[in-house]
N, C-alpha and C positions, 0 to 999 in steps of 0.2 A: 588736191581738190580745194576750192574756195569754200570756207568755211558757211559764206552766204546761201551757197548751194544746198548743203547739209541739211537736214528735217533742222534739227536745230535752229542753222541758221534762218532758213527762210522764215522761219516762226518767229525769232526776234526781230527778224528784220521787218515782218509782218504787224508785230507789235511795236514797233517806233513811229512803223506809218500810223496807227492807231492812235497813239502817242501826241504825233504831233498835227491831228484832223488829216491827214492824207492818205484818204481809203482810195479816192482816185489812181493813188500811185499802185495800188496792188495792183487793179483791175486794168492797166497797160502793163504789168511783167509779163513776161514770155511763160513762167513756169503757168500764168494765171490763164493766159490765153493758150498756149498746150493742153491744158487740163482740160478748159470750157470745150474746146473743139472735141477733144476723146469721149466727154459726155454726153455732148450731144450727136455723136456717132452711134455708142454703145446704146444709145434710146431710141434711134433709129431718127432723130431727130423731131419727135414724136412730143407731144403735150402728154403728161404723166399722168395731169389732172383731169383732161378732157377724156385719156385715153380710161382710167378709171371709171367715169361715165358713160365709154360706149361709143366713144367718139372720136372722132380721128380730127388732129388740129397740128401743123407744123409749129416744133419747138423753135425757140429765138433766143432763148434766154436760157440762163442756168444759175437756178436759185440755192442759196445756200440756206438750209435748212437750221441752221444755228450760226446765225449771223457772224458776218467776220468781227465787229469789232467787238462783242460777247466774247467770242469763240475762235477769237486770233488761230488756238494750234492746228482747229479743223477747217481752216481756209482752204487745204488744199487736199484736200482727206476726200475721196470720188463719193462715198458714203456719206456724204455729208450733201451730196449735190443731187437735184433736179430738174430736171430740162423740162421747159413750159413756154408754154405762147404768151403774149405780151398780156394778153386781157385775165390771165390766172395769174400773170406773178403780181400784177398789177392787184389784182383781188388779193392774195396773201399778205401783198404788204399795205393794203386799207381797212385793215378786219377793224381797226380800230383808229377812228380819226383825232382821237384821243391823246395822242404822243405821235411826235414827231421822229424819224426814223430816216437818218441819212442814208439808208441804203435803198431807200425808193427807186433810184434811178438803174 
């Protein structure tokens, strides 16, 4: 097996993109895009946040709840993930206009 593959590897490899400003590059990996799609299946494709409030809202997105470039090892960690409509993650990542935060998008 390719070492890159490995929990290991993908975590350093994860951390070089960090490393060298290219969070982009995670977020086109296949292991990135397998995941994000299993997540928002197992949510049923569901807003987490809206669903918490009573509410039904199609998820789009899937937020990492301890940001990749903090928290390189739990990039790809399901527990670490939440599936949300654009106008909640949108909210999560503006609680504070305060600091700037590359993973906005």
């Amino acid at each position: 097996m390719n070492q890159r593959y490995t929990p290991e590897g993908l975590t350093r490899w994860i951390q070089e993109l960090v490393a060298a400003d290219n969070i982009h590059g995670f977020y086109i990996c296949k292991p990135w895009i397998h995941l994000r799609a299993l997540v928002l299946k197992e949510q049923h494709y569901e807003c987490q946040d809206c669903k918490a409030k009573g509410l039904y809202t199609p998820a789009a997105t899937v937020h990492h709840e301890k940001t990749v470039r903090k928290f390189p090892w739990l990039a790809l960690t399901k527990s670490n993930l939440t599936a949300l409509c654009d106008e909640c993650h949108y909210a999560r990542h503006h609680k504070t206009e305060s600091k700037w935060n590359d993973e906005k998008w």
